[in-house]
LOKEPA-26802 format. One record per residue: residue number from 1; residue in one letter; chain; x, y, z of N, C-alpha, C in turn. Coordinates in nm, 3 decimals. Layout:
N
<site vexro="NUM" gulo="a" kolmi="A" n_c1="X" n_c2="Y" n_c3="Z" ca_c1="X" ca_c2="Y" ca_c3="Z" c_c1="X" c_c2="Y" c_c3="Z"/>
...
//
This chain:
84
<site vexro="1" gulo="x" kolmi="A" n_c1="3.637" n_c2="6.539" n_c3="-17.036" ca_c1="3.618" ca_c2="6.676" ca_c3="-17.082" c_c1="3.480" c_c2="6.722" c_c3="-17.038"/>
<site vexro="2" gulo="x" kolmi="A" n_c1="3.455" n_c2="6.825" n_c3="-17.006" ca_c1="3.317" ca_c2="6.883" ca_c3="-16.957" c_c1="3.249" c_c2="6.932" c_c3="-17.073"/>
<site vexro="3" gulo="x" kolmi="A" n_c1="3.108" n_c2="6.891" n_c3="-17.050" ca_c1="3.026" ca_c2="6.983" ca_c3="-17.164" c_c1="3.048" c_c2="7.051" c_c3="-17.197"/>
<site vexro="4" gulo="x" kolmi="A" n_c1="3.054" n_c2="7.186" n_c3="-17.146" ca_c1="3.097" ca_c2="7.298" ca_c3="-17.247" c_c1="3.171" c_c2="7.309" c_c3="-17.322"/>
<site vexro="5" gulo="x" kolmi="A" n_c1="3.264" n_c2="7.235" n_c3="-17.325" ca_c1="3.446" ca_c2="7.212" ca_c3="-17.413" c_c1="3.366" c_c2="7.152" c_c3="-17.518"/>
<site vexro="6" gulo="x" kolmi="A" n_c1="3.349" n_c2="7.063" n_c3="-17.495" ca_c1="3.217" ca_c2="6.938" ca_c3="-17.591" c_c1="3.133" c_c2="7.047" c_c3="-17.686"/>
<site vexro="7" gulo="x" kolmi="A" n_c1="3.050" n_c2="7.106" n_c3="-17.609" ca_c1="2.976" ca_c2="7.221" ca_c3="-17.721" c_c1="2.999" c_c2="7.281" c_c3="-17.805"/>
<site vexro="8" gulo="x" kolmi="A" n_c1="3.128" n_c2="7.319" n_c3="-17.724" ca_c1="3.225" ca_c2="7.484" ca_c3="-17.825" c_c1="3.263" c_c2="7.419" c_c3="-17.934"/>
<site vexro="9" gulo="x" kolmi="A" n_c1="3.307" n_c2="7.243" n_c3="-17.898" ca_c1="3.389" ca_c2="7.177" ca_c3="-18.007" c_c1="3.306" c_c2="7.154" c_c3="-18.124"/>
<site vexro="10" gulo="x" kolmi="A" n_c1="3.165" n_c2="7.092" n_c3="-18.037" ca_c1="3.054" ca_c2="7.066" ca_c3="-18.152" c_c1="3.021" c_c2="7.164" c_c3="-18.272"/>
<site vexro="11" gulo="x" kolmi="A" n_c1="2.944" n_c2="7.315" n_c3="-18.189" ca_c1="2.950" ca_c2="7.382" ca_c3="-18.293" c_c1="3.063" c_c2="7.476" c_c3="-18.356"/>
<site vexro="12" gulo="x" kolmi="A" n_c1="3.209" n_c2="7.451" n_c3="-18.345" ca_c1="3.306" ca_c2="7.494" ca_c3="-18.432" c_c1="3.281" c_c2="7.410" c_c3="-18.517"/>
<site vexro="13" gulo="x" kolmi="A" n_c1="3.271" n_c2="7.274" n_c3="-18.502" ca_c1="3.239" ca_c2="7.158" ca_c3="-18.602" c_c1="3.143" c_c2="7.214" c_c3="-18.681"/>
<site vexro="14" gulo="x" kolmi="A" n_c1="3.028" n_c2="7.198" n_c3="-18.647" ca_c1="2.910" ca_c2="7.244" ca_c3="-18.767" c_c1="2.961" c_c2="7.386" c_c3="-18.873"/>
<site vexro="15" gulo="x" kolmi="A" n_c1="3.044" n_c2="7.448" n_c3="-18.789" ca_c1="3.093" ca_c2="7.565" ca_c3="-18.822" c_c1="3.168" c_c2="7.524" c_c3="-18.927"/>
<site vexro="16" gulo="x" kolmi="A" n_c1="3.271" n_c2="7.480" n_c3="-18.941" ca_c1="3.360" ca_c2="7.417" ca_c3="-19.044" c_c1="3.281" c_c2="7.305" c_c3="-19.074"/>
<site vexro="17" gulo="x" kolmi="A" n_c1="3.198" n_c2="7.281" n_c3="-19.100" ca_c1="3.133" ca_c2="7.200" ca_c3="-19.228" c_c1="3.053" c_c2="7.234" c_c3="-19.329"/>
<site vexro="18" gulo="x" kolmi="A" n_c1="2.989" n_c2="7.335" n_c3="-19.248" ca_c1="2.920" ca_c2="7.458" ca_c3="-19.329" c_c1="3.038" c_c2="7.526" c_c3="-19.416"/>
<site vexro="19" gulo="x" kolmi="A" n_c1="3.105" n_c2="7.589" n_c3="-19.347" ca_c1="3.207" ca_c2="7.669" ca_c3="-19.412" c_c1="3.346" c_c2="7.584" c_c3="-19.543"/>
<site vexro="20" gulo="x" kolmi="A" n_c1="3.338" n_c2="7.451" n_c3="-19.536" ca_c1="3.425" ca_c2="7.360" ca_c3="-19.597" c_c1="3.522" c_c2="7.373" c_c3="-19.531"/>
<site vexro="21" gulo="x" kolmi="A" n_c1="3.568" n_c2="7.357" n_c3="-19.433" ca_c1="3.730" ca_c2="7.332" ca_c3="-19.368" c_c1="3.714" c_c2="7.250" c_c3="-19.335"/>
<site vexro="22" gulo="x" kolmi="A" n_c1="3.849" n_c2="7.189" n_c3="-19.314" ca_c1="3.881" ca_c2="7.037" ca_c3="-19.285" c_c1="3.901" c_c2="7.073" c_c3="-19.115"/>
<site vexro="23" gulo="x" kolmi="A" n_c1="4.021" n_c2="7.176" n_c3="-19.114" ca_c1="4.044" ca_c2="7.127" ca_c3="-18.967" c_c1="4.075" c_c2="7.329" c_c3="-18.891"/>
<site vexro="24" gulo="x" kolmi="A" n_c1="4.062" n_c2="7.299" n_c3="-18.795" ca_c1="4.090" ca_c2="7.413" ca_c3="-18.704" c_c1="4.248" c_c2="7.437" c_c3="-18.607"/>
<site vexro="25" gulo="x" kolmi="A" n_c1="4.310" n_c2="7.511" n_c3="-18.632" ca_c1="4.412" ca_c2="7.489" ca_c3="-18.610" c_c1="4.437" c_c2="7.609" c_c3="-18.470"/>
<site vexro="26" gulo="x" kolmi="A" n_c1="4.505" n_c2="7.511" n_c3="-18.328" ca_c1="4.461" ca_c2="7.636" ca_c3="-18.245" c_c1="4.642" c_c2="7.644" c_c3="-18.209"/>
<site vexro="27" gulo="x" kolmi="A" n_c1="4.662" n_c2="7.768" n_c3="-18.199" ca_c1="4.799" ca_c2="7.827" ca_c3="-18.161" c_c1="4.794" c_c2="7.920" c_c3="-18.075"/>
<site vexro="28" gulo="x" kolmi="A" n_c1="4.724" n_c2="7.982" n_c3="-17.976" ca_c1="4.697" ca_c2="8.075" ca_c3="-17.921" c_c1="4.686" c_c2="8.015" c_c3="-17.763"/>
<site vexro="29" gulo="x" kolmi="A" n_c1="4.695" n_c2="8.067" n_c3="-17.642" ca_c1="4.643" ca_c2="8.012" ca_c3="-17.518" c_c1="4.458" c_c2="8.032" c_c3="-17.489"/>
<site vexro="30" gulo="x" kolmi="A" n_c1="4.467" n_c2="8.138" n_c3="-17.523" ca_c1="4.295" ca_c2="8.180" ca_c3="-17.500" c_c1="4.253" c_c2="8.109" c_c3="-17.572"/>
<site vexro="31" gulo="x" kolmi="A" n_c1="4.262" n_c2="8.051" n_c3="-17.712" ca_c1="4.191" ca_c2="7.964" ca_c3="-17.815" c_c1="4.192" c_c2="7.838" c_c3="-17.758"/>
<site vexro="32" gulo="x" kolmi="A" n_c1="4.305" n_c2="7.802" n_c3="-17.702" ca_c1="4.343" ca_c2="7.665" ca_c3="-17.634" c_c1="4.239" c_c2="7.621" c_c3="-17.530"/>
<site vexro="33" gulo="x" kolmi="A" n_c1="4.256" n_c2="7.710" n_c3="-17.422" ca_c1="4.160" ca_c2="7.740" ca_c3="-17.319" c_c1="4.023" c_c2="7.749" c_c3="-17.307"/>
<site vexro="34" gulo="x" kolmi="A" n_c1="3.966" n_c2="7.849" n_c3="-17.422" ca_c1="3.797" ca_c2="7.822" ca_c3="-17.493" c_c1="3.752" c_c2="7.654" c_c3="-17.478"/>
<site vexro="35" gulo="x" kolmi="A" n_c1="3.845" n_c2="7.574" n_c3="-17.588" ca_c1="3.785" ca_c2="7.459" ca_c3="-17.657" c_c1="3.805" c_c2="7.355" c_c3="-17.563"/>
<site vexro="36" gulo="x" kolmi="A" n_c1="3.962" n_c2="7.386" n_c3="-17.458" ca_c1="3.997" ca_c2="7.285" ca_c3="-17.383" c_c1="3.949" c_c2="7.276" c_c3="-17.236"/>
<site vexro="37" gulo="x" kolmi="A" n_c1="3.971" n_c2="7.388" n_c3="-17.166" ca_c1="3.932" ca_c2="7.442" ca_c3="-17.023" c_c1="4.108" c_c2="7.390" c_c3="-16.990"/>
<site vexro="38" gulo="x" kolmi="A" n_c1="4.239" n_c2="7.373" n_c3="-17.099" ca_c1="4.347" ca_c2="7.345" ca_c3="-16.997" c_c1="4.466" c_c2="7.479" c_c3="-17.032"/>
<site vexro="39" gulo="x" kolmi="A" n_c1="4.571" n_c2="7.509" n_c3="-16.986" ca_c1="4.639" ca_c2="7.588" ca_c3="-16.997" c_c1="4.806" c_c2="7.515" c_c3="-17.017"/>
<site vexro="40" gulo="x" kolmi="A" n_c1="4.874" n_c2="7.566" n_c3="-17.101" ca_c1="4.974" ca_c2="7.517" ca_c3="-17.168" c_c1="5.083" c_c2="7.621" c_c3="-17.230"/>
<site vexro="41" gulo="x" kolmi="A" n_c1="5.221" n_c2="7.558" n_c3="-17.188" ca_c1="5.314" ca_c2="7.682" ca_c3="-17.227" c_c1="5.316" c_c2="7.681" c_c3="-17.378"/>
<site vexro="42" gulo="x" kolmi="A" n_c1="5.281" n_c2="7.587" n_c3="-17.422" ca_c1="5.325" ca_c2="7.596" ca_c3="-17.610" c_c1="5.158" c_c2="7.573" c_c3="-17.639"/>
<site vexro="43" gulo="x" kolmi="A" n_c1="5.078" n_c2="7.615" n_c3="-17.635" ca_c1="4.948" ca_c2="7.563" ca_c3="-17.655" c_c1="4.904" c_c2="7.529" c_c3="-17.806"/>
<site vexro="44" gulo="x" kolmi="A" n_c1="4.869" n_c2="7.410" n_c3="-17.843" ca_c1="4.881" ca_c2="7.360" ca_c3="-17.996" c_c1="4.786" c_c2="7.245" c_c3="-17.979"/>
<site vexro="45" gulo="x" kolmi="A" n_c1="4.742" n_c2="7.238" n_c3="-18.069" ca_c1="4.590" ca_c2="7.145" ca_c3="-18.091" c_c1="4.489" c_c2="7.175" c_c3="-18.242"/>
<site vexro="46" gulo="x" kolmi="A" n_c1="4.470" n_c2="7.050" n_c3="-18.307" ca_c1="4.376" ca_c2="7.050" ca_c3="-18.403" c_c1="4.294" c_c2="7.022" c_c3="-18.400"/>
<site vexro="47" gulo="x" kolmi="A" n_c1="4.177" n_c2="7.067" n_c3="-18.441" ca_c1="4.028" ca_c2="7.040" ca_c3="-18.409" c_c1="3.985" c_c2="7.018" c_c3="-18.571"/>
<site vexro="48" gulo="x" kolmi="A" n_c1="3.986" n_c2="6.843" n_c3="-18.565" ca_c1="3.925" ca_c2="6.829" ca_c3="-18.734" c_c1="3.795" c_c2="6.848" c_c3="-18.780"/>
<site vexro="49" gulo="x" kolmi="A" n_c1="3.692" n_c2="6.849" n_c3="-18.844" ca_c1="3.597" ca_c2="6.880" ca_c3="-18.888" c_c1="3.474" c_c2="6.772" c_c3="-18.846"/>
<site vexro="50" gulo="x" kolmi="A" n_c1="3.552" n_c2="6.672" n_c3="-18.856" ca_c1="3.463" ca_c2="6.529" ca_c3="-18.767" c_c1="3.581" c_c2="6.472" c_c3="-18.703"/>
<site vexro="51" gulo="x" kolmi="A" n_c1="3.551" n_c2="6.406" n_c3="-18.590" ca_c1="3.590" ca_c2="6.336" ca_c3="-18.482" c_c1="3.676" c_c2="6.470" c_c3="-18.347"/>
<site vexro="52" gulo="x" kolmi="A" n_c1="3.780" n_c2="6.341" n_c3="-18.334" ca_c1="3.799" ca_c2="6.449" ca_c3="-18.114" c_c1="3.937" c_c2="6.513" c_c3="-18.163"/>
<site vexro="53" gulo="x" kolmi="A" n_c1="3.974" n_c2="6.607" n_c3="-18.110" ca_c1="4.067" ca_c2="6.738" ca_c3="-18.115" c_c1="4.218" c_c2="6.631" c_c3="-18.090"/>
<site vexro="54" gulo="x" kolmi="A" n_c1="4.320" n_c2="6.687" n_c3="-18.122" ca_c1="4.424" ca_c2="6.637" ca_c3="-18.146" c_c1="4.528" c_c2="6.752" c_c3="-18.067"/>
<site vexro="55" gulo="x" kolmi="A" n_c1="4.572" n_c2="6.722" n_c3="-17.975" ca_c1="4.660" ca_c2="6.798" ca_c3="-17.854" c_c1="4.809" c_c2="6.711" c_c3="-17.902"/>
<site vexro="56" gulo="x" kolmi="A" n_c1="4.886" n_c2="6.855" n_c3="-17.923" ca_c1="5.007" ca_c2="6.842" ca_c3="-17.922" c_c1="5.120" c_c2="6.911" c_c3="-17.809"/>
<site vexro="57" gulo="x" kolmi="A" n_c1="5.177" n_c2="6.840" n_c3="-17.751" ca_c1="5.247" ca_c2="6.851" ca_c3="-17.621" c_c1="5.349" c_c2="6.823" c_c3="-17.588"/>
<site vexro="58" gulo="x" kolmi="A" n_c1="5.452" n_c2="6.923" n_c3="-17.490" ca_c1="5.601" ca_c2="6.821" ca_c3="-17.466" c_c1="5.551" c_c2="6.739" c_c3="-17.438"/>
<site vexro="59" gulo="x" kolmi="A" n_c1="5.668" n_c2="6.659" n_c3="-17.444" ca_c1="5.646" ca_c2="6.451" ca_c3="-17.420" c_c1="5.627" c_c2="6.450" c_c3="-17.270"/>
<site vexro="60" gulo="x" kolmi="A" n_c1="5.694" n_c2="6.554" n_c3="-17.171" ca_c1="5.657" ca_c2="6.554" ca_c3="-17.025" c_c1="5.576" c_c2="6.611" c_c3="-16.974"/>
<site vexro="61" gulo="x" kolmi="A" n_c1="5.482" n_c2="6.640" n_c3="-17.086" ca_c1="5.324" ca_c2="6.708" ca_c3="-17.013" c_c1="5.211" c_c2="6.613" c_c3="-17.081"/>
<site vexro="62" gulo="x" kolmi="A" n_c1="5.233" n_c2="6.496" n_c3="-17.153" ca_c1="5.141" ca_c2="6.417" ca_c3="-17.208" c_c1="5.040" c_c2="6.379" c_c3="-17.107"/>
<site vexro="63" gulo="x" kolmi="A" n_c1="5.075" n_c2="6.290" n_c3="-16.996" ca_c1="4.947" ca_c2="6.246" ca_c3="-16.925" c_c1="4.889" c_c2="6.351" c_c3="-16.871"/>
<site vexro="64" gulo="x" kolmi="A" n_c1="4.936" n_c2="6.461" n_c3="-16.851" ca_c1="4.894" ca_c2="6.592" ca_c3="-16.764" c_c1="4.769" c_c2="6.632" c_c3="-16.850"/>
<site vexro="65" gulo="x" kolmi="A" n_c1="4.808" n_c2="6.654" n_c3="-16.991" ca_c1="4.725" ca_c2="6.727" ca_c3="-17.090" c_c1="4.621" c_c2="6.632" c_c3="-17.133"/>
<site vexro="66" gulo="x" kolmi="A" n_c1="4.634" n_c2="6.432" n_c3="-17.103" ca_c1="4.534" ca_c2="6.416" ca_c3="-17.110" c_c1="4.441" c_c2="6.415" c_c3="-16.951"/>
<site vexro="67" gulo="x" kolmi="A" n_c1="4.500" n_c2="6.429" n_c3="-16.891" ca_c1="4.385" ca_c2="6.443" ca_c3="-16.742" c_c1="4.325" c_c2="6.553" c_c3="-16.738"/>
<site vexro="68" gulo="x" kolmi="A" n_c1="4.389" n_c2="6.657" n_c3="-16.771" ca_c1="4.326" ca_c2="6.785" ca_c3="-16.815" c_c1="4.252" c_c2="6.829" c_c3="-16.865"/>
<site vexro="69" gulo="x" kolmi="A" n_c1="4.214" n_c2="6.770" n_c3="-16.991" ca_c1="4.122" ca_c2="6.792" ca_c3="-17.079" c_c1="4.037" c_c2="6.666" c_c3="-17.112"/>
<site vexro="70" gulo="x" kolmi="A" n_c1="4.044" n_c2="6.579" n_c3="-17.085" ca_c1="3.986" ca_c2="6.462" ca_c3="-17.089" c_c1="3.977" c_c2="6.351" c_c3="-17.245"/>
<site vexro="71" gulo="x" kolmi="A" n_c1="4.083" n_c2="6.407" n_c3="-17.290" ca_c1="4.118" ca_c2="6.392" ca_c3="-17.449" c_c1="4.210" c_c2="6.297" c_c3="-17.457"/>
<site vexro="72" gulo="x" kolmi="A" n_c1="4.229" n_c2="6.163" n_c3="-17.557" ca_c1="4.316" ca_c2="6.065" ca_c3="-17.524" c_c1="4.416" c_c2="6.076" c_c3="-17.667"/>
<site vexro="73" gulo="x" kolmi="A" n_c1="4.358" n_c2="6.168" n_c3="-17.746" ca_c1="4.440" ca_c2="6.199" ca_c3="-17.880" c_c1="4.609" c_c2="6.276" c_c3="-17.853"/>
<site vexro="74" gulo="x" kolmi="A" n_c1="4.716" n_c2="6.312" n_c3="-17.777" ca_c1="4.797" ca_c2="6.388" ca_c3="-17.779" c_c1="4.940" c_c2="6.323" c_c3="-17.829"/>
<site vexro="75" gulo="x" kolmi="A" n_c1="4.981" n_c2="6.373" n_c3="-17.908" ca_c1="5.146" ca_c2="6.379" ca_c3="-17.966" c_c1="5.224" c_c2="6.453" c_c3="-17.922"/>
<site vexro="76" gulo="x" kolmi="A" n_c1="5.333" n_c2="6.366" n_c3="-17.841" ca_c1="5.443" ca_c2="6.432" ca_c3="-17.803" c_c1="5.507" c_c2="6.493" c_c3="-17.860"/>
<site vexro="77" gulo="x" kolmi="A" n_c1="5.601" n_c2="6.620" n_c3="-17.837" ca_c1="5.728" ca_c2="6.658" ca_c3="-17.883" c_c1="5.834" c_c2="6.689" c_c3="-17.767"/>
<site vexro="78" gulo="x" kolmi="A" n_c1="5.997" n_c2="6.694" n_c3="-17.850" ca_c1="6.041" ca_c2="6.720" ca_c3="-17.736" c_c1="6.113" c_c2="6.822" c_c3="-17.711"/>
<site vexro="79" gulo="x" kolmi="A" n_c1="6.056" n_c2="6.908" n_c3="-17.873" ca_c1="6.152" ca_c2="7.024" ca_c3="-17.871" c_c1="6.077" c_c2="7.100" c_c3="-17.951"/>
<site vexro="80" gulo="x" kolmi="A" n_c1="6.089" n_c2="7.224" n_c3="-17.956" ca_c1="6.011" ca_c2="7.328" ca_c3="-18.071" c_c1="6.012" c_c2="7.246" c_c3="-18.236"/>
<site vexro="81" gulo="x" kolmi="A" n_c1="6.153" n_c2="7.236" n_c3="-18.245" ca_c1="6.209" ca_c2="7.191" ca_c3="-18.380" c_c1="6.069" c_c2="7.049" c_c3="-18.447"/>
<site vexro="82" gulo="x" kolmi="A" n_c1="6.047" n_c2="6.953" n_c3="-18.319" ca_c1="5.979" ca_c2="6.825" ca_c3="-18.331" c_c1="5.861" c_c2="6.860" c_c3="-18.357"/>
<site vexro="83" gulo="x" kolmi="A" n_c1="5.779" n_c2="7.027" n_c3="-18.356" ca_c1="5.620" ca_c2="7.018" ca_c3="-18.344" c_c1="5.637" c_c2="7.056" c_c3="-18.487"/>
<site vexro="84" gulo="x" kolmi="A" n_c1="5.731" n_c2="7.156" n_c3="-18.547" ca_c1="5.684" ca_c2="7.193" ca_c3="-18.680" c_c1="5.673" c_c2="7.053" c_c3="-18.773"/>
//
């Protein structure tokens, strides 16, 4: 993952610790894109309050989304039904 992704992540972090949230919840592509630098048809990812972001992904974009973003946290799905 490149610094900047790293930064944005850092201070959302400080951000939600200050603020008491546990976790950041991204559903959006542009939100995705900010924190990640990757682009994704279902774009979904949690950003907890301490430790590394949590990418959720079809099961046939897993290694993609981790080369992409440089993130080794991602959970497959294999259908809309599997992410809720």
């Amino acid at each position: 993952m490149e610094e900047i992704y790293r930064q944005r992540i850092k201070r959302l972090q400080q951000n939600m610790a200050e603020q008491k949230v546990d976790a950041f919840l991204i559903l959006t592509g542009a939100d995705y894109f900010y924190f990640t630098g990757d682009a994704r048809r279902q774009p979904r990812a949690i950003i907890p309050r301490d430790g590394e972001p949590v990418l959720l992904t079809f099961a046939s974009e897993v290694e993609e989304a981790r080369e992409a973003t440089g993130l080794s946290e991602v959970i497959p799905y294999r259908g809309l039904h599997e992410m809720m």
